[in-house]
N, C-alpha and C positions, 0 to 999 in steps of 0.2 A: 565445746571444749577444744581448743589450739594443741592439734597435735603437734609431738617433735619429732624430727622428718629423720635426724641422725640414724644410721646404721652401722654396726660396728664391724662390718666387711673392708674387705684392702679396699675400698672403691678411693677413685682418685678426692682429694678434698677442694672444692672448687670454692674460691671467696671474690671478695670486692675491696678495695683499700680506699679509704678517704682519708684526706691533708685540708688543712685549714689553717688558716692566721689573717688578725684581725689588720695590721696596719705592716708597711714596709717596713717598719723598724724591728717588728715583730717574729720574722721566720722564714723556711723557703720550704714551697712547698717537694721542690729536689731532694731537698733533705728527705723531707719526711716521708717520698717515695721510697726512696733509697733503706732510711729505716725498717718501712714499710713490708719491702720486696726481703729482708734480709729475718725479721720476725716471720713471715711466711714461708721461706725455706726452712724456719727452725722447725715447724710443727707443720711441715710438708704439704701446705696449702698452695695451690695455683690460684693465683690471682688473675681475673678472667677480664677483669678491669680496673680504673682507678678514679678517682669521684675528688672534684678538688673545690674548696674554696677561697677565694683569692682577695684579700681587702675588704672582709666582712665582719659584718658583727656578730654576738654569737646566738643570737636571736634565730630560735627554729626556722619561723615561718620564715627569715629572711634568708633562708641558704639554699640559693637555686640550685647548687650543686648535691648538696643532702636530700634534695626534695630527690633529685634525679635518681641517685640512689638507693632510694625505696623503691624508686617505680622501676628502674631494675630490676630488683631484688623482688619484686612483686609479677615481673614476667618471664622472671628465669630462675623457677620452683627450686631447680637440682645447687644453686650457689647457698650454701647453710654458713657462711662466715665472715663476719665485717672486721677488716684489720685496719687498728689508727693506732700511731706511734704512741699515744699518750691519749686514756680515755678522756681529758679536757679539752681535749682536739674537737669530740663530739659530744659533749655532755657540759652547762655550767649551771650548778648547782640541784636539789634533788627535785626540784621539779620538771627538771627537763632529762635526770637521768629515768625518772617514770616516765617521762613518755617514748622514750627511748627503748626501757626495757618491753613494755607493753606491746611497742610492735614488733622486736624482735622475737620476743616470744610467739607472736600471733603469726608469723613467718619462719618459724624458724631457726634464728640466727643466732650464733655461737659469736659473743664478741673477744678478738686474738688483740692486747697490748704488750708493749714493750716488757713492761717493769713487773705487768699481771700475768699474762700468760693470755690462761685460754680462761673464761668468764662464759660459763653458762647462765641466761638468765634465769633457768627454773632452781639453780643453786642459790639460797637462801644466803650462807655463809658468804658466798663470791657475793653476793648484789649485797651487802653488808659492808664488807670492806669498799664496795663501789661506793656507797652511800657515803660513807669519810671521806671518800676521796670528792664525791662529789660538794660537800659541806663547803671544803677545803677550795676547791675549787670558785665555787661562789665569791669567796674572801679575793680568789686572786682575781678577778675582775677588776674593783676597783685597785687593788696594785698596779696592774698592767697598765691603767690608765695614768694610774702618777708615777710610775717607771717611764713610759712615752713621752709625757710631758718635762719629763726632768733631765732625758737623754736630749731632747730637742732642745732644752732650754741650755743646756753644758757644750751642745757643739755650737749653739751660736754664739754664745760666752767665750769660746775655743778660736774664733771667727768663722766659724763655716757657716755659709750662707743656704738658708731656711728658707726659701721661697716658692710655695708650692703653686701661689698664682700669680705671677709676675705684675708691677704695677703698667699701667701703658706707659709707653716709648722703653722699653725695657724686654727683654724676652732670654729665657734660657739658650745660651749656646747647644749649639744641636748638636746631639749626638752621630759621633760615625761610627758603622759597624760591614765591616766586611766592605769596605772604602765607600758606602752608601751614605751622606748624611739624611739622617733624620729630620723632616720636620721639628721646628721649636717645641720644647714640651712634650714631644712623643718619646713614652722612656722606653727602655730594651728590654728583654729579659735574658739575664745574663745567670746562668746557674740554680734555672727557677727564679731569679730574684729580682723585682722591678728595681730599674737603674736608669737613672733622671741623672745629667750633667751634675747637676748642682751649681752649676756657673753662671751667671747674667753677665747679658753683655746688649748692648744697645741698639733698639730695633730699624732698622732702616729705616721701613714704612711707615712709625710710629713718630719717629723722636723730630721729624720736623716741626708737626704739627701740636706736639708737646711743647715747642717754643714758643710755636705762637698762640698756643693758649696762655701760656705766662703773660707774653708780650701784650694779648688784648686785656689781661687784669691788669698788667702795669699801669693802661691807657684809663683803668677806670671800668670797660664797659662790662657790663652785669654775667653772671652767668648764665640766665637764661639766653641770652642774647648770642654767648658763647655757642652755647648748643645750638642755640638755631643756625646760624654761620655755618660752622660743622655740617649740619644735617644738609643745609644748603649747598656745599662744597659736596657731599654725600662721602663724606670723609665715614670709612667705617668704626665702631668703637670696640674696644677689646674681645670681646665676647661673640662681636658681629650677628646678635641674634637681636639687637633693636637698637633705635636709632640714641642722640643724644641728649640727656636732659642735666638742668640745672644740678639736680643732687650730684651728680656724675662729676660736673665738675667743678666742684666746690670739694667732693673728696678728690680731686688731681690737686688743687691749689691747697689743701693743708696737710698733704701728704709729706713728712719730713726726708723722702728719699733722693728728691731733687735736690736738696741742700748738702747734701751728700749723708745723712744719714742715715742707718739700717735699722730699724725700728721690730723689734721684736717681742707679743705679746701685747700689744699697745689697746688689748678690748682681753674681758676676759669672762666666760659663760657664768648668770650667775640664776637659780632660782626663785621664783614666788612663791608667796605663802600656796599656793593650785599645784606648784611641782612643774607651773611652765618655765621653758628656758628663755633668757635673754641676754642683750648683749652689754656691759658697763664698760666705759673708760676708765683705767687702771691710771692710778695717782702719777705724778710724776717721782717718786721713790719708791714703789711698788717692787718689790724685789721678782715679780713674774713678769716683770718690764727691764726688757735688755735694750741697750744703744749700742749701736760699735758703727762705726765709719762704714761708709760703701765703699764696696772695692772697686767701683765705678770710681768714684767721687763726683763732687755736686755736677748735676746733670745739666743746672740753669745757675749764675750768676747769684750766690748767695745773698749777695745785697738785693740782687730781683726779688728772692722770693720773701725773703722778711720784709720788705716793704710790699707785697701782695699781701702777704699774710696780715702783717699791720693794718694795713688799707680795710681790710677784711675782717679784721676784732674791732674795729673802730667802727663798721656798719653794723655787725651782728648786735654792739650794743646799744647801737638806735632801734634798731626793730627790736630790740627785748624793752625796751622805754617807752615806744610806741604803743606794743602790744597790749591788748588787752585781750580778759576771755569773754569774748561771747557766749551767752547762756543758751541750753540747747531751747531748739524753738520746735511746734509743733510740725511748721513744713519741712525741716529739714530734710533730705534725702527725696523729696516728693517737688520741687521746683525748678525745670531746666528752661534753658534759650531756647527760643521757640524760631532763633535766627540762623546757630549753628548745632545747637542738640547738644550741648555740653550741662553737667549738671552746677545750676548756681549754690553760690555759697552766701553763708550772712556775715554778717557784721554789724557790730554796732555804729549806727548813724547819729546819734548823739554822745559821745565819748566826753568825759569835765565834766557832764552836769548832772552829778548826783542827788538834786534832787528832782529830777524828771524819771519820769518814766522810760525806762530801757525803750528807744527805738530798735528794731530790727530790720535791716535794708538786706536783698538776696541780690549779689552781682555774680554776671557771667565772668568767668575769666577769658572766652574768647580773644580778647582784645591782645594780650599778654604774646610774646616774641616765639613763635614758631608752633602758635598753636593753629589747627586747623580744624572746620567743620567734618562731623561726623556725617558718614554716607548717608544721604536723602534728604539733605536740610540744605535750605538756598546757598548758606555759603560764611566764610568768617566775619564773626564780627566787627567793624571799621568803627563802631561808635559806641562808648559803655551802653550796656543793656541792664539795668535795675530796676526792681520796684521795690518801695516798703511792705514787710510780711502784713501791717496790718490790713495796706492798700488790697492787698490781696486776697486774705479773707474778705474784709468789706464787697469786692468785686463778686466774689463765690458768692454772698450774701445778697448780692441787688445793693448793698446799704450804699448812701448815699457819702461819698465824701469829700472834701476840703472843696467850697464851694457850692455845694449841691449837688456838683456832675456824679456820674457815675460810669465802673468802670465798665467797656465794651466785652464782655463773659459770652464765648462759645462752647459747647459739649458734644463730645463725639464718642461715641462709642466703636470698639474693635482697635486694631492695630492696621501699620499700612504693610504692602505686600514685605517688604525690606527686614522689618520686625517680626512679622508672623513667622517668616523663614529664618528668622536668628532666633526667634525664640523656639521654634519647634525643633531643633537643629539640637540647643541647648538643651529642654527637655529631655528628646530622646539619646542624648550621651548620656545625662544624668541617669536613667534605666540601667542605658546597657553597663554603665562602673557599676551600678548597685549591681545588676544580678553578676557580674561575672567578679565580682567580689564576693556577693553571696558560693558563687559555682566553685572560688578558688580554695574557701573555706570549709566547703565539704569536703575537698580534695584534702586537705592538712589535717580532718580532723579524721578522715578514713586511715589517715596513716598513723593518726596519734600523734600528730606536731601541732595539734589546737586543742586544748580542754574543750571540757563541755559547756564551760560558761563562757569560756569567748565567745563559743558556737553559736550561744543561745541569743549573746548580744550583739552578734554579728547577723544572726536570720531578723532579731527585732530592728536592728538601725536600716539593714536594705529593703526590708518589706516596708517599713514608713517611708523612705525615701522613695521605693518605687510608686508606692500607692499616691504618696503626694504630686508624683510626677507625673502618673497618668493623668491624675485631677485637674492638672492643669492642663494637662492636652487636652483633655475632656472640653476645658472650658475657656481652650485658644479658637477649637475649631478648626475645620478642613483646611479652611480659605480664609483669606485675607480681608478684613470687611469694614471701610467706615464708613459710621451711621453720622450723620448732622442732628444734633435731637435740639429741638426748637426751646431757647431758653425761658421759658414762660409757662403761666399756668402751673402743675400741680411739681413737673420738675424744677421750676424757679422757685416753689417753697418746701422742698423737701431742702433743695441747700441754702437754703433762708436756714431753717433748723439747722443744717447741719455747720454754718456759719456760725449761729450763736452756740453751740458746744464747743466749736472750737476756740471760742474765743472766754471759757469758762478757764480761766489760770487757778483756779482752787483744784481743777481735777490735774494729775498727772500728765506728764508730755506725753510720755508711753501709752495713755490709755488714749489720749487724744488722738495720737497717732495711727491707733488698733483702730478707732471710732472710723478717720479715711480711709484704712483698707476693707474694713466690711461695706462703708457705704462705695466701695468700688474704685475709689480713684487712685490711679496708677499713674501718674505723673500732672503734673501743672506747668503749662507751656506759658510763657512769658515773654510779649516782644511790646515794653511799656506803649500806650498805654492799655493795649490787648491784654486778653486773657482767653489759655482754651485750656479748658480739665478734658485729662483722656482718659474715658473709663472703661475696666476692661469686661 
């Protein structure tokens, strides 16, 4: 039974104050100390500390500052009072005001609001009126989000400029404070309240280089080839945390901000039938699609960039004519270059001739502008490396094909030193996330900021995980180790068998697929007209 610690002696009344708000447009938490300090003088409590969360959601488990807060309040027995200006500060909706009351109860705590007062939770009555409140509360969530959404969408309307990650060659004017400039993009805090310029203005280091990415699409040449230049230059990309690839910029080249305009809303969250999120392009009269001019204005030569961009709807709709779908094949994801270690891809090698039998041909993309060999492989590819899927099996098989010849099949078992240590490496991360996900979920549900059913599906998802992750250490082994296993005799007709199942199309891809991983094989190295299966 949780006792209540109150005594009704003059003893001084010691608390804790927590503030909260979800986005900048939402609150400060100044304010709400200020509140805070001023509800605690009313009902004579010293507030011994103050617990803040800054730009968060309102998700229990995700408020490092609330978590703090307990543990606080968990090592310092004599504080009996938690004061937040507005109980929605820490509570949305009545699932999380039960778990709230539950440990305050189980500790002690007297919750002090603005508008409530003082809120015992063994007071039936008070945790009743909290419950409405908390109802109520729940409702204002989604408000809050289409209040947010419709404030940002009125000042860009207004023209003020919404840019919370600047496009390249572009960067927030830097703020000065106390004659200091700021770094671009490093906001202040100015009144409790995070304060970003809100100005763009053109980045030195960026905006040459933004030219002549225009300038080599004028010329024609590809974007992959773009990035690789780039990379080659070692020119750094926005983010600076990886080098440059074709997607990259191919979103620079249809970005309407260079042409001078300010594109707002232009993708917008949508979900599936599962409740996952994703991202759609919004119509061009979509009323949560703003335009308004840059206050830059065009950054490149408007007739540049509509004739890049022309250039660029006039190829996209050859390779949408070109395209076809390849149908999934049973080696998929199990076939790499056996030159540079990258994984191949299929394609259909017969394309027009429907009435033939679908060919399936697996090419490396090595070959492709700025690609390079993965560590412990001879080196990039200089010359396409393909085989046909069926050449392939047939090779696994011994069977004989086009011609009589047959293909040259070696089999190794283990991995080599390079792999052994990236996969043991990988392994035991996967461990340590499982258990210290399992360790962080006792911690939340000791305080009552986890149910017991997450609890339960959080000890079932990391004990499978951990348990599958030993298994495979179990079954990597100490050391690093390849066998040569002679291809003949009883091993050259178990994958005889295992050749003709796979080459059974009345069964499932899926099961075909399940069939090479039990009989062992972990990849298929390919350097035409070689073949080595690596089993593990």
């Amino acid at each position: 039974m949780n006792a209540r610690r109150h005594n009704a002696g003059p003893q001084v009344r010691h608390g804790v104050g927590y503030t909260r708000y979800s986005t900048d447009e939402q609150g400060s938490t100044a304010e709400q100390r200020a509140i805070n300090d001023a509800v605690a003088a009313e009902h004579d409590i010293v507030l011994t500390h103050s617990f803040a969360d800054e730009g968060v959601s309102r998700s229990l488990a995700d408020r490092p500052g609330l978590q703090e807060l307990f543990d606080y309040l968990e090592a310092n027995r004599d504080v009996h009072y938690l004061v937040v200006n507005e109980l929605e500060r820490l509570t949305a909706g009545i699932g999380q005001r039960q778990q709230i009351t539950t440990l305050c109860k189980r500790l002690g705590i007297t919750l002090v609001t603005e508008d409530i007062g003082l809120i015992d939770p063994h007071d039936e009555d008070a945790m009743y009126d909290a419950d409405l409140r908390a109802v109520n509360a729940k409702g204002e969530v989604l408000k809050v989000r289409r209040r947010t959404r419709r404030n940002l969408r009125a000042k860009v309307a207004a023209g003020s400029t919404i840019a919370m990650r600047p496009a390249y060659g572009v960067r927030m004017k830097p703020l000065v404070v106390d004659g200091v400039e700021l770094p671009s993009g490093m906001p202040a805090f100015v009144g409790g309240r995070k304060v970003r310029s809100g100005e763009l203005e053109l980045h030195p280091d960026e905006y040459p280089w933004l030219k002549q990415i225009f300038a080599w699409a004028d010329e024609g040449v590809p974007s992959d080839e773009i990035a690789r230049r780039l990379n080659t230059e070692a020119v750094p990309t926005k983010t600076r945390r990886s080098g440059w690839g074709g997607n990259t910029i191919n979103g620079i080249l249809d970005n309407p901000l260079y042409k001078g305009e300010l594109v707002w809303g232009r993708r917008q969250v949508l979900r599936d039938e599962n409740g996952r999120a994703y991202l759609e392009a919004r119509d061009e009269d979509d009323p949560g699609r703003v335009v308004k001019a840059s206050p830059l204005g065009p950054l490149v030569d408007p007739d540049l960039w509509d004739r890049v961009h022309t250039q660029r709807m006039a190829r996209r709709g050859e390779r949408r004519m070109k395209k076809r779908v390849v149908p999934e094949h049973v080696l998929d994801r199990f076939v790499y270059c056996a030159r540079c270690g990258h994984r191949m891809y299929a394609r259909v090698d017969n394309p027009g001739k429907p009435n033939m039998k679908i060919r399936i041909r697996f090419y490396c993309p090595g070959t492709r502008p700025g690609m390079v060999a993965k560590e412990g492989y001879p080196g990039t590819c200089t010359r396409v490396n393909s085989m046909l899927a069926d050449r392939i099996i047939k090779g696994v098989g011994s069977q004989p094909i086009r011609g009589g010849a047959t293909v040259q099949v070696t089999v190794s078992r283990g991995v080599s030193k390079d792999e052994h240590a990236r996969r043991r490496t990988a392994l035991e991360a996967r461990i340590a996330e499982s258990e210290a996900e399992w360790k962080n979920a006792k911690r939340l549900a000791i305080k009552g900021l986890l149910d017991d059913d997450d609890l339960v599906s959080t000890k079932r998802r990391t004990d499978e995980a951990v348990s599958a992750a030993r298994a495979d250490l179990a079954d990597l082994g100490d050391s690093a180790q390849i066998e040569i296993l002679p291809f003949a005799g009883e091993i050259a007709e178990r994958f005889a068998e295992l050749a003709q199942a796979l080459e059974d199309e009345s069964a499932p891809v899926a099961l075909r697929q399940r069939l090479l991983r039990d009989f062992g094989v972990h990849r298929i190295y390919v350097d035409n007209p070689d073949i080595r299966v690596e089993l593990l």
